[in-house]
C-alpha angles and dihedrals in degrees: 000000000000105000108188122041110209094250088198089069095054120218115347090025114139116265122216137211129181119217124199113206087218132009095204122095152133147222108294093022132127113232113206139202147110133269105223119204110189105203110238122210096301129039107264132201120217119191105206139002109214130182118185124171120235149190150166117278122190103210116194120222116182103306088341135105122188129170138222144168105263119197107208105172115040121181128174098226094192141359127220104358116186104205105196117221116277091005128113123223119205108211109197128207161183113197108184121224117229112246082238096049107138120261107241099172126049121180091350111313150069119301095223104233097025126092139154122192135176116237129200122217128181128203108212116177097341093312126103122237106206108207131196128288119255111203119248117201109221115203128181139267117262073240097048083050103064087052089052103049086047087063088051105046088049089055107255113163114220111243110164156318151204139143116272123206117237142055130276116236115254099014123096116233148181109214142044087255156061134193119233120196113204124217138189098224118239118276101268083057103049110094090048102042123037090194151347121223119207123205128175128195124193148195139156093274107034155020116228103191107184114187112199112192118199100220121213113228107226124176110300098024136058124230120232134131131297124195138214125193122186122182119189142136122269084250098050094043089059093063099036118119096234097166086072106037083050099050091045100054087047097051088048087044080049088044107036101018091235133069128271123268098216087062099055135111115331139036107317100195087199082079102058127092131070126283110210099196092083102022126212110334104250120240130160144088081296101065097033105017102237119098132250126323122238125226089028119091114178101081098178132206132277108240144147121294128198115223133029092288124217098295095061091044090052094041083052088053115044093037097152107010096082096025117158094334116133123227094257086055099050094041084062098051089050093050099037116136112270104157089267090115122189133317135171138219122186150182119284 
């Protein structure tokens, strides 16, 4: 059952797995398990246990874009663990997902593209022993939700997404990245806008959700971008009415060629109050079968939404990309080894 034997102990040396109790979490979450070392035929010493969460990171150079695996939470688990030979040690831990963790599920399944993974490492003798990566499924906010079904219920096709290096201007961030998640607009846009690009990010506190609409050049206009940023609590953004703050900063992008001022940086109250056409974004052990989240407080309530919600949206447009592939598989084509290397971000 043991998956990876320690190569710097040779033959008979013990062999280590880690094992997550759930592979489902979300940002602010705490993901939970046990690093299990299996003693080989002679006691062992290993200096460190160490757990960091990874994921794949596009970074742009010039007119170049090249990928790598980017570790962006790293936490020593246990110091100076003696394994006896034949015996097994069960390392538990709580490794803590970052508020602006990517989101790697939406409405059930695979977001094709996107991929965490957690990632052991042991220190033996001053050298680190990289392991293998074990998948993390990252679901949404009840607050990243809302934002999400909105898409769903205008019409926006899903098209892509990966996690870009660098820093938006005007929200504060974390890390040295951000996710976008790119969409085909809805039908009545289309000749005036070729995508829409979705970023959150995310903190304790708030939910910064920033829309960014590629806009076409046509005769007697130029093309160019146009930019949205929303700034609201986790509780407010759960009773916004996003479908139509969405679908009005896209009709003035359409119109103008450039956002909306009225939607830029800072709490905009036009957008409070609940919109009972798609009811509270859903969110609990029910919907995604892994029990409550720690650090967030504001669980929501299942209820009826209007539309075919994100998850249909995404399903419609990555038919045939993901198939029949399982996590561990696909976690294996996105990290594959393309020259990119390694390369870290972390907290500030």
């Amino acid at each position: 059952m043991f998956k990876r034997m320690l190569s710097a102990f040779g033959v008979g040396g013990p062999s280590v797995d880690t094992v997550l109790d759930s592979p489902h979490a979300a940002p602010g979450q705490l993901v939970t398990g046990q690093v299990r070392i299996q003693g080989g035929s002679a006691d062992a010493e290993i200096g460190q246990v160490v757990l960091s969460l990874v994921t794949r990171v596009e970074v742009e150079h010039g007119d170049h874009e090249y990928g790598g695996v980017s570790e962006f939470f790293r936490m020593v688990v246990q110091q100076g663990v003696r394994v006896p030979a034949g015996q097994l040690q069960a390392i538990p831990f709580q490794l803590p997902i970052p508020w602006e963790t990517p989101i790697t599920a939406v409405g059930g399944g695979q977001l094709p593209g996107m991929t965490v993974g957690v990632r052991t490492e042991l220190v033996i003798a001053g050298a680190p022993d990289k392991g293998d990566l074990d998948p993390v499924l990252v679901h949404p906010l009840p607050s990243q939700d809302a934002v999400l079904n909105a898409f769903g219920q205008l019409g926006f096709q899903f098209r892509s997404a990966d996690v870009e290096a660098g820093r938006l201007h005007g929200v504060p961030q974390e890390l040295g990245f951000y996710q976008e998640i790119e969409f085909f607009p809805p039908a009545q846009f289309a000749g005036s806008v070729s995508q829409v690009e979705l970023t959150f990010v995310a903190n304790p506190h708030e939910l910064y959700v920033i829309l960014e609409a590629d806009k076409r050049g046509g005769m007697f206009s130029s093309g160019g971008d146009a930019f949205g940023h929303f700034r609201v609590s986790h509780q407010e953004a759960q009773g916004t009415d996003w479908a139509s703050a969405i679908n009005g900063w896209l009709a003035q992008v359409a119109q103008r060629g450039h956002a909306n001022p009225a939607f830029g940086g800072g709490h905009n109250p036009a957008f409070g109050g609940h919109n009972p056409a798609f009811g509270q974004p859903g969110y609990g052990h029910q919907q995604h079968g892994y029990g409550g989240h720690h650090g967030y407080d504001q669980h929501g309530h299942h209820g009826h939404r209007s539309g075919p919600g994100i998850g249909g949206v995404v399903a419609a447009g990555a038919a045939g990309v993901v198939g029949g592939m399982v996590v561990g598989e696909v976690l294996e084509e996105v990290f594959e080894d393309d020259g990119g290397g390694d390369f870290a971000f972390g907290e500030e």
